[in-house]
N, C-alpha and C positions, 0 to 999 in steps of 0.2 A: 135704237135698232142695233143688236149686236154684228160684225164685223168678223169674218174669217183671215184670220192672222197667222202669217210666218215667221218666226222668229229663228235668227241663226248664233249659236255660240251662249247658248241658257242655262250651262251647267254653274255660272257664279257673274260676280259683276252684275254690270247693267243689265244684260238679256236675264240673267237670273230675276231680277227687279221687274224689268219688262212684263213678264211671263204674267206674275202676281198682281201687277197695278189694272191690266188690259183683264184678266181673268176676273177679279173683282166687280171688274164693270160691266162682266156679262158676255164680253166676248167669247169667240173661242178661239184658240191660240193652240198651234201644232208648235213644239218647241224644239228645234232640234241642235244636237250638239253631240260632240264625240262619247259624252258622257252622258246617258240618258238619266242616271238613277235620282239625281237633287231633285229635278222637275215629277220625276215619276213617285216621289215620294209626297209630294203635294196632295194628290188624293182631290183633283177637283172636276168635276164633271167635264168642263167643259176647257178642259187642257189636256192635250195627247200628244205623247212624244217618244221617239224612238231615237235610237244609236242614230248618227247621222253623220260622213265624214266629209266636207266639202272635196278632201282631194282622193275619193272613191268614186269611182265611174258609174257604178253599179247603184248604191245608193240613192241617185238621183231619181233610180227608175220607183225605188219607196215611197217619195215623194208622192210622185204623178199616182201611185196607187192610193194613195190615202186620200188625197184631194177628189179621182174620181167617187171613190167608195162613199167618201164620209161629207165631203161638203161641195161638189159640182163646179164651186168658182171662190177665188181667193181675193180680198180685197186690201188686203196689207200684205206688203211682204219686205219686213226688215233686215239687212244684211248687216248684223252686227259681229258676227265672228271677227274674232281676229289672231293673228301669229305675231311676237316679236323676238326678235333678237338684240341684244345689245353688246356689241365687241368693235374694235376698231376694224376701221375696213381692210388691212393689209393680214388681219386674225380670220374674217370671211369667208366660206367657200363656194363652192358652184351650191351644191346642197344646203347651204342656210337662206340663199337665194330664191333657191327653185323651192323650197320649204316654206317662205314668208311669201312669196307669188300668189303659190297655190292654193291659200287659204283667201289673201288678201285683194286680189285682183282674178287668178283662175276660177276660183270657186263664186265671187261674187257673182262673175258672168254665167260660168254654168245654171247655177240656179233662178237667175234672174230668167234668163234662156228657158227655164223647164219649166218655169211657173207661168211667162208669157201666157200662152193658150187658156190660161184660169182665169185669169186675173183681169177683173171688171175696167170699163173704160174711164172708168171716175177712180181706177185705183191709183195707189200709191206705194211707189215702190221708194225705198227710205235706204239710204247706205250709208253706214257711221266707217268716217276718216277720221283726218289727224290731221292736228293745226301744222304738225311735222309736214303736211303733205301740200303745205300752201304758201306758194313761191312768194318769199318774202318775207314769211315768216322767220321765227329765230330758230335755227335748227341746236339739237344737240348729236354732237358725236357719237359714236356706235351704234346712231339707228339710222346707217346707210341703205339696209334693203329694208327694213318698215317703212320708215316714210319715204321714201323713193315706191313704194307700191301705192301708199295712201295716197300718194299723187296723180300715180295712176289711174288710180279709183274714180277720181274726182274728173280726169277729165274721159273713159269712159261712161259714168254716168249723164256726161254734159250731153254727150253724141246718141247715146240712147234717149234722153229729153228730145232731141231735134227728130230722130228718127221716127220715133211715136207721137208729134206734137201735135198732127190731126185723128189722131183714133183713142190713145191714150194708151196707157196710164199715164201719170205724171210720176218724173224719177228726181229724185233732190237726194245732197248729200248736206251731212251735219260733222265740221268739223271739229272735232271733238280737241278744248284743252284738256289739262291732266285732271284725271278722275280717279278719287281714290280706289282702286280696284285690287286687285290680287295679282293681275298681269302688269297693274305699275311696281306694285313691290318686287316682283321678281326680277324685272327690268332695273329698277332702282331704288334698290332695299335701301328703307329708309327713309325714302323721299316722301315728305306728307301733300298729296295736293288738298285745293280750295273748295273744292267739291267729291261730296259722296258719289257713291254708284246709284243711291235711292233718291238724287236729287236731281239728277243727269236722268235716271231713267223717267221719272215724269214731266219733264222739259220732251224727251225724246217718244213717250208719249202720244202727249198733246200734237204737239207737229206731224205727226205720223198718222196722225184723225183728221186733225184740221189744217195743213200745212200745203197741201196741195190745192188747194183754193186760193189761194193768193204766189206759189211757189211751183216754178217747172223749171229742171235743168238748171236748178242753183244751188250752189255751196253756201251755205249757212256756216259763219265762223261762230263755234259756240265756247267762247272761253273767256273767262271774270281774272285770267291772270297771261303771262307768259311763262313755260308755251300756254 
């Protein structure tokens, strides 16, 4: 039975992956990302996507239009955008702050927020963190406002699980080790992680179909290395 799916941050990486692995399987998948055109060059029926900016007000309202018009209720909705910055904190400003927020904590809520009313009571709402953002973990230097938001992430996702725990959906986060992505090379040109973006995205997946059957209001550490 195909599945109406959100996906956030699809222009490369895992959501790039995402898009393709859930599409092939029949789903339909709304992709959205600041950059529409990688997704829109797919050419697949049952894939639509538009410009989409998590820290645009306006935006959101595209959302709720396309859900009402084209698919009435949503049953996946992955929060996988994300922002980083890497510089020592005393380098930092209010604006790389309120720039890594926006994307990684404002934006998740916003849209989690605007899809609520859609989204089926057996659904699942899925937020990809960062092992960065899991007290205990081994941090590195110059990701004081990424993972300082990934944390944040992680513990409004827990209080939105408790809030909806008799109606539903079920909300879980995945925290994510390093995955070869485009946004870790930029971050740390050079650094090779242990896992692809096409290996992470069907682990990410599967959980995000079946993972809410056994999982509510849990951080899932997903990493084969440190971080």
């Amino acid at each position: 039975m195909s599945k109406n799916i959100i996906i956030t941050g699809t222009s490369r990486g895992i959501g790039f992956e995402l898009v393709h692995l859930f599409a092939n399987q029949g789903h339909n998948v709304l992709a959205l990302s600041r950059n529409a055109k990688p997704v829109s060059n797919l050419h697949f029926d049952n894939i639509s996507s538009f410009a989409f900016d998590l820290c645009v007000e306006e935006d959101y309202q595209k959302v709720v239009e396309f859900v009402e018009a084209e698919w009435g209720h949503v049953d996946i909705l992955i929060n996988n955008a994300g922002a980083i910055v890497n510089k020592p904190f005393d380098k930092t400003t209010f604006q790389d702050f309120t720039r890594i927020y926006q994307t990684n904590v404002f934006g998740v809520s916003e849209l989690t927020r605007t899809i609520l009313p859609f989204i089926k009571p057996d659904g699942h709402v899925v937020t990809i963190s960062s092992m960065g953002g899991i007290q205990g973990s081994m941090k590195f230097p110059g990701l004081s406002a990424y993972s300082s938001s990934k944390g944040a992430v992680i513990t409004l996702v827990e209080l939105l699980a408790e809030e909806y725990k008799d109606t539903g959906p079920q909300f879980n986060v995945l925290a994510l080790g390093a995955v070869q992505t485009e946004m870790l090379e930029e971050a740390f040109p050079g650094y090779k992680a242990p896992t692809t973006a096409k290996e992470m995205a069907s682990y990410i997946q599967n959980f995000a179909l079946t993972g809410n059957q056994f999982y509510n209001g849990k951080v899932l550490q997903v990493s084969n290395s440190t971080p």
